[in-house]
C-alpha positions as CSV (number, residue, x, y, z in Angstrom):
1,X,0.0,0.0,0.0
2,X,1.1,3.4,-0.4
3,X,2.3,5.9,1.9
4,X,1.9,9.8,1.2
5,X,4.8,11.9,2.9
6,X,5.1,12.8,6.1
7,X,4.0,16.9,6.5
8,X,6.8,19.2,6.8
9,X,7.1,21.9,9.0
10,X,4.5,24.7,8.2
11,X,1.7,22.5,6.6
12,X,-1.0,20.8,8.1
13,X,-0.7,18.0,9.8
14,X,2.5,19.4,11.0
15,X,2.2,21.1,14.2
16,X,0.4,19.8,17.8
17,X,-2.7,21.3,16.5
18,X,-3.9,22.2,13.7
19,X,-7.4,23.1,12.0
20,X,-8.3,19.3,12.2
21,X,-8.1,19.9,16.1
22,X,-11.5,21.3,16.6
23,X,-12.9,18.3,14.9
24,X,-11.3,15.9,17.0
25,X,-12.2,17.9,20.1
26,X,-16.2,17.7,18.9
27,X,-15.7,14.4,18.7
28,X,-14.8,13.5,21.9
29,X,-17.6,16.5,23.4
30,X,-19.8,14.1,21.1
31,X,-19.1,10.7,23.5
32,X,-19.3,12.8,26.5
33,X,-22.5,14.1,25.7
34,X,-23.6,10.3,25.2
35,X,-22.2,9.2,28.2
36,X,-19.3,6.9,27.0
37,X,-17.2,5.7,29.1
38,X,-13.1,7.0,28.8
39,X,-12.3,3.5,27.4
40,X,-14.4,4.6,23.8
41,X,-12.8,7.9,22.8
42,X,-9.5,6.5,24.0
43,X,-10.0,3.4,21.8
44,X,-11.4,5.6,19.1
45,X,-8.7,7.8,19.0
46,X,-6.0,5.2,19.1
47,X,-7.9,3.1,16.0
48,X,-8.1,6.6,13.5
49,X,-4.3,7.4,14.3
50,X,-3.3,4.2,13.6
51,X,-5.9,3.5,10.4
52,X,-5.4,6.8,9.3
53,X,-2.1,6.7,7.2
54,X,-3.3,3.5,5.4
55,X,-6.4,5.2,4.3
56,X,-4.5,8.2,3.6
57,X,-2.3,6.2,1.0
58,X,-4.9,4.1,-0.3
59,X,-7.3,7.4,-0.4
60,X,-5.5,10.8,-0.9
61,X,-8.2,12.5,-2.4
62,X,-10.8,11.7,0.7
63,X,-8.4,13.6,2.7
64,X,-8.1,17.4,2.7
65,X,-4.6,17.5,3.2
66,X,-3.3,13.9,2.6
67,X,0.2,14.4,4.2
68,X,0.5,11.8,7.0
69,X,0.6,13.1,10.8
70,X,4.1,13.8,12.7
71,X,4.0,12.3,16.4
72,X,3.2,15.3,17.9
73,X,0.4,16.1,15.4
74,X,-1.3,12.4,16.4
75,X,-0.2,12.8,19.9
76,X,-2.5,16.3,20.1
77,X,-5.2,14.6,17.9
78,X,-5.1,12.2,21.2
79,X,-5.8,14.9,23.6
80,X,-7.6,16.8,21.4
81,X,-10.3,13.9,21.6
82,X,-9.7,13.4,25.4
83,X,-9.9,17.3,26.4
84,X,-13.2,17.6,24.5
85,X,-14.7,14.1,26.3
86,X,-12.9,15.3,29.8
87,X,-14.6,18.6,29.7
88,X,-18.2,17.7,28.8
89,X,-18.1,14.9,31.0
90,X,-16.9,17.5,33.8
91,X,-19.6,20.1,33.0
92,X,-22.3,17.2,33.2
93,X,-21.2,16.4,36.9
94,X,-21.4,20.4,37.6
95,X,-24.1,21.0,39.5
96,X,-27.0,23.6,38.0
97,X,-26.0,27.3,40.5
């Protein structure tokens, strides 16, 4: 299967975040909002950063920007997804003032 390059400093996929973050982070307010346990947007996350380079080789044009992720770009994808479950679940356990 092919493999697209790995993004370069100053494009996408580059940096810790990026404008793919704020998906990520929806995603994970998503699961909180439904409840889920931490397990399901951990295991989520982990499947898409490890599925997504194959699809983005076997799929480029799916992809906006089809460069593959640096570690630091997955690794805030990660907690991107975790933040946005952490802090819906967190405002559910608020109590109404």
């Amino acid at each position: 299967m092919p493999y697209t390059r790995r993004a370069r400093k100053g494009e996408y996929n580059y940096p810790i975040a990026d404008k793919f973050s704020f998906v990520h982070a929806t995603v994970g307010a998503m699961m909180g909002l439904a409840n889920a346990p931490g397990w399901v947007p951990l295991l989520t996350t982990l499947s898409w950063e490890a599925a997504e380079p194959h699809m983005k080789g076997s799929m480029p044009k799916v992809f906006p920007r089809s460069t593959r992720d640096t570690n630091r770009n997955k690794l805030g994808d990660m907690l991107f997804m975790m933040g946005g479950w952490y802090l819906t679940k967190k405002k559910k356990r608020e109590p109404e003032r």
